[in-house]
Steps between C-alpha positions, in 0.01 A plus 500: 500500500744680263447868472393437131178334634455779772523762232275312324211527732544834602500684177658355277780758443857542625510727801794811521557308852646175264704692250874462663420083429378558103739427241637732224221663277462273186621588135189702361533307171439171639125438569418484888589175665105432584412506117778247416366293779161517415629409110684180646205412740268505146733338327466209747101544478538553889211687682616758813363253688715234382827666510474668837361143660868392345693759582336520869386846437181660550304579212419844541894536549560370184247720301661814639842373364377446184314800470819709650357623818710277653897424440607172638804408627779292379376185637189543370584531169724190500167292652276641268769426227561166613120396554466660111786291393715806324777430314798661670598776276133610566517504854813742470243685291240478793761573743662776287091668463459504877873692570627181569853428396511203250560162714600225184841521340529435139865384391626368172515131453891510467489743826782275768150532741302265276813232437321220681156525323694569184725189533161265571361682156791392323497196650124394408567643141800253456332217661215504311682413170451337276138656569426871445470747753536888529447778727288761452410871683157597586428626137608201372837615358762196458786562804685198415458118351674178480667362210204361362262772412761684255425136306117617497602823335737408251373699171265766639594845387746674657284817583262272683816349754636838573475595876281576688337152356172462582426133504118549487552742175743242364238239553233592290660809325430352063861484442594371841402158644099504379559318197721191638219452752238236439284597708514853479123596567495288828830636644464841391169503712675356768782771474232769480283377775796440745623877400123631537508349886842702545379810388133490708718401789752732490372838305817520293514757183748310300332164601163641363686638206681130377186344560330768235786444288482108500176468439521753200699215359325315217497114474654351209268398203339191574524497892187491678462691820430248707593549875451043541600292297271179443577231647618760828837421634486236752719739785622790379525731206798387276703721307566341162803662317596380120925499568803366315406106698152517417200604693540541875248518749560660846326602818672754719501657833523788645763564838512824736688574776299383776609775799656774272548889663713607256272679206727359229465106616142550559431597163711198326356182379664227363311262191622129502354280219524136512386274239132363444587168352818263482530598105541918627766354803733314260446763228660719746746314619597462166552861436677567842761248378757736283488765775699384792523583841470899613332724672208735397604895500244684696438867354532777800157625610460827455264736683151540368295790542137508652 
């Protein structure tokens, strides 16, 4: 029995006899480490009782944490975080709340310590041609892209493509992609639903703020907000985009990194869209043709703040 469970059910408190093994007193302008737990555990639409039958933890242990009459260790907050399944920048925030120092590094994507996963990036980029695919951060900013998606943009206006692109903005921003897409109404629910899942799963400001924003964006005269089309797609949600070969229709896919403990890999996600149809494959093929063989030019990730 750890001695968070014995403090538990004593009295729930931290006794003077304990204090050599507590960590560093926590930064008084981050909220308490049992508040952000108990935000994360609602967030999951956990009960107590759920959590601490995950985390092996006794109930009444895990009440006193969250209401701060009890301070748990280090290797409680990484089970709790775990069982919660926190992103890793947050559990440096958990960690950081309890007086823990932070345990995730976060590096730049051109950092030497990231060359392997940054060579397999570049490597799925280029081998995805003559399809397009891009990587993206956890707010959706574009990192980097093959060849082919600078195709998909030719003619936008410039203020839209400056950096820090926002692919999301760019997709349904009026002067950005909205009007070259056929089926704007279904993919822009899509796009909006898919971003409302990120933000109730994850409690991010600036998530919740582009989702406000994108949906403040009106639909084009004549476009029927429609989240299915009729007949409904036979598999998957297509994205149909007018371009200079005609219409093309994609599905995509999202990629992680599957075992990530660096916070700047486990906040990456890469977008690969292959065609729909045979017509969208050689229509793409077709444009690929003048470019040539090369390699895609990954933008360095820089650090975000919380």
């Amino acid at each position: 029995m750890t001695w968070e469970v014995i403090a538990a059910l004593t009295r729930c408190a931290i006794v003077d006899a304990m204090s050599s093994t507590l960590p560093l007193a926590r930064n008084v302008a981050t909220p308490p480490v049992g508040t952000l737990l108990r935000d994360w555990r609602q967030r999951r639409r956990l009960s107590q009782l759920d959590l601490a039958g995950d985390a092996n933890v006794s109930t009444r242990h895990l009440s006193c944490v969250e209401t701060g009459r009890a301070l748990p260790s280090r290797e409680m907050v990484l089970r709790l975080a775990d069982r919660l399944g926190v992103p890793l920048r947050e559990r440096n925030r958990l960690l950081a709340a309890a007086g823990y120092a932070p345990m995730f590094s976060e590096h730049r994507l051109d950092d030497p310590a990231l060359a392997v996963a940054r060579q397999a990036l570049e490597g799925v980029l280029k081998g995805h041609e003559p399809y397009p695919a891009l990587l993206v951060d956890r707010h959706w900013n574009r990192v980097a892209a093959n060849r082919m998606v600078p195709l998909m943009l030719e003619g936008l206006p410039a203020a839209l493509l400056q950096p820090p692109l926002n692919v999301l903005r760019l997709s349904l921003h009026p002067q950005g992609l909205a009007p070259r897409i056929v089926n704007l109404a279904q993919w822009r629910h899509h796009l909006l639903e898919r971003l409302k899942q990120q933000v109730d799963a994850s409690g991010d400001a600036t998530l919740a703020a582009l989702a406000e924003e994108l949906r403040g964006y009106p639909l084009p005269d004549g476009v029927e907000d429609r989240p299915m089309p009729s007949p409904a797609p036979a598999v998957a949600m297509p994205l149909q985009f007018r371009s200079s070969a005609g219409v093309l229709s994609l599905i995509s896919t999202i990629t992680v990194f599957g075992t990530p403990v660096d916070i700047t890999l486990s906040e990456l996600a890469l977008e690969t869209f292959f065609p729909a149809d045979e017509a969208t494959a050689q229509a793409l093929r077709h444009l690929a043709a003048p470019l040539g063989p090369g390699e895609p030019q990954p933008q360095a990730v820089r650090p975000t703040s919380v």
